[in-house]
C-alpha positions in Angstrom: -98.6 14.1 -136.7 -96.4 10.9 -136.2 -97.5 9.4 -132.9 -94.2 9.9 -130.9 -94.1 13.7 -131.3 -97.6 13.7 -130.1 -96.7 12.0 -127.1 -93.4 14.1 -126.1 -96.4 17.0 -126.3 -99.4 15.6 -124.5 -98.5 16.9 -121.3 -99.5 20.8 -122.6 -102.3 18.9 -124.6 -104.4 17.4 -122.2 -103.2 19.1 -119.0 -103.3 23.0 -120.9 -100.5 24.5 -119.6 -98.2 27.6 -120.9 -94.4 28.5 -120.8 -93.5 31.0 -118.0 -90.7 32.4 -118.9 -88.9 33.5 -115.6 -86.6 36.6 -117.4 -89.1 38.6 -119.0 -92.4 37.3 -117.6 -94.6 36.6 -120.4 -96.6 33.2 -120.8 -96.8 31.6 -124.3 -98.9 28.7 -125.6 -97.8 26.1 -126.9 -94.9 25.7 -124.9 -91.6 26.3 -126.4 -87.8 25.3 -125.6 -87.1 29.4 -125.6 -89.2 31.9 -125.3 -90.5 33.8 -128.2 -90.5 37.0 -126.7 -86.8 37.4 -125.3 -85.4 34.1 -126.6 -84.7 33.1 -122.4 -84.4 29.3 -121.5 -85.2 29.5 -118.6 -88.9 28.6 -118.6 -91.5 27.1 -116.3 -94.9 25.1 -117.0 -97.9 26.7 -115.8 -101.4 25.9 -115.9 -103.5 28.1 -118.2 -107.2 29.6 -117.2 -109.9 27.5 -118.8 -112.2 30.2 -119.7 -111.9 33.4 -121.9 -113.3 35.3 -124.7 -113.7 34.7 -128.5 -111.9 38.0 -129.8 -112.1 36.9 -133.5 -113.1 33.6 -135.6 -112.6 32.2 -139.1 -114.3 29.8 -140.7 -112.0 26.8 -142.7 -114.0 25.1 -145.6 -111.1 24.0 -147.4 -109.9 21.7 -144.6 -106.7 18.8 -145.4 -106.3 15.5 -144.0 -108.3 13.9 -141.7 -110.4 17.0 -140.9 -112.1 17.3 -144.3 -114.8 15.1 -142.9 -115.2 18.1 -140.1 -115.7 20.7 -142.7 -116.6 23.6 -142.3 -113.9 23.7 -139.1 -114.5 27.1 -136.8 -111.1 28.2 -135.6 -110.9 30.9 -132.9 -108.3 33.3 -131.1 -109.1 33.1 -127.4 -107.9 35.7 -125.1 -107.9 33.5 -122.0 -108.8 35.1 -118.4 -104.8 35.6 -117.4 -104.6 38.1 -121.2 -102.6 35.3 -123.3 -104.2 34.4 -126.4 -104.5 31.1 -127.7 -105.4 29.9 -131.9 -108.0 26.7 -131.3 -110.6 25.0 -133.1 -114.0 25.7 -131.7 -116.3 22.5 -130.9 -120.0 22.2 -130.2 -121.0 25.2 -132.2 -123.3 26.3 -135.1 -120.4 28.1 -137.6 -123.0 30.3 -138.7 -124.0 31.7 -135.0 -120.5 32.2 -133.8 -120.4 35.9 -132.4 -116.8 37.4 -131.0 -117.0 38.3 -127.6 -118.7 35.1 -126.3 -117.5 33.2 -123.4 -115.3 30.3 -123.9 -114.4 26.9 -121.8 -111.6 24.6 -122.8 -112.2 21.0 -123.1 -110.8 17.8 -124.4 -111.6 16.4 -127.4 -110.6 14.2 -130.4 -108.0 16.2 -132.6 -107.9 12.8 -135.1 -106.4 9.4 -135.8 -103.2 8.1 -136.4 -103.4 6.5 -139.7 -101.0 3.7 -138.9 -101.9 2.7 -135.6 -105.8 3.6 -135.3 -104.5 5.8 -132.4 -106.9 8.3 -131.7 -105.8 11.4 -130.6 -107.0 13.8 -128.2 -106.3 17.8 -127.4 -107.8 21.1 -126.2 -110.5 22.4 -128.1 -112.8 25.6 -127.1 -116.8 25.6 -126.5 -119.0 28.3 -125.7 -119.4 28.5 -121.6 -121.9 26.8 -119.7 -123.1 28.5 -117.3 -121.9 32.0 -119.0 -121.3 35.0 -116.3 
């Protein structure tokens, strides 16, 4: 990703917010200019829950770019405590333990680099919970 795109989006990166949409209700992740739902403009930013529940996983071994040194990369739909669902890659886990149902904590960490500048760049990734309920 070119490095200005990435910073217009760092805001729902790093802080983990949603799109409210104020007509129909519904909160989607990533944030959009219209909702995907009703197609409504008139949207809000709201922070998302931290925590939820790995509903279902997959395992990438053929990974491109700057991730093929991560490989294999675990990538996980989260259904976050407030019901929305999120797609993010899974950190600090052993791919071959990784169970649905477990309980899940957002946190910051490297996404990759920008090849041009040596930027590094950072986003929401998903851990298992410390201190599990």
């Amino acid at each position: 990703m070119v490095l200005p795109v990435w910073w217009r989006k760092r805001i729902p990166r790093y802080r983990f917010v949603g799109a409210l949409c104020k007509d129909c209700g519904r909160i989607h992740y990533p944030p959009r200019n219209a909702c995907p739902y009703c197609g409504s403009r008139n949207l809000e930013l709201v922070p998302l829950p931290r925590r939820g529940v790995l509903e279902s996983y997959s395992i990438v071994y053929s990974v491109p770019g700057d991730n093929r040194l991560n490989a294999p990369l675990p990538i996980g739909l989260i259904r976050l405590e407030n019901g929305v669902r999120v797609v993010a890659e899974l950190t600090d886990v052993v791919p071959e333990k990784l169970e649905n149902g477990i309980e899940v904590e957002a946190v910051i960490r490297r996404i990759g680099e920008d090849g041009e500048t040596g930027t590094i760049l950072y986003g929401v990734k998903f851990r298992p919970a410390l201190g599990r309920k």
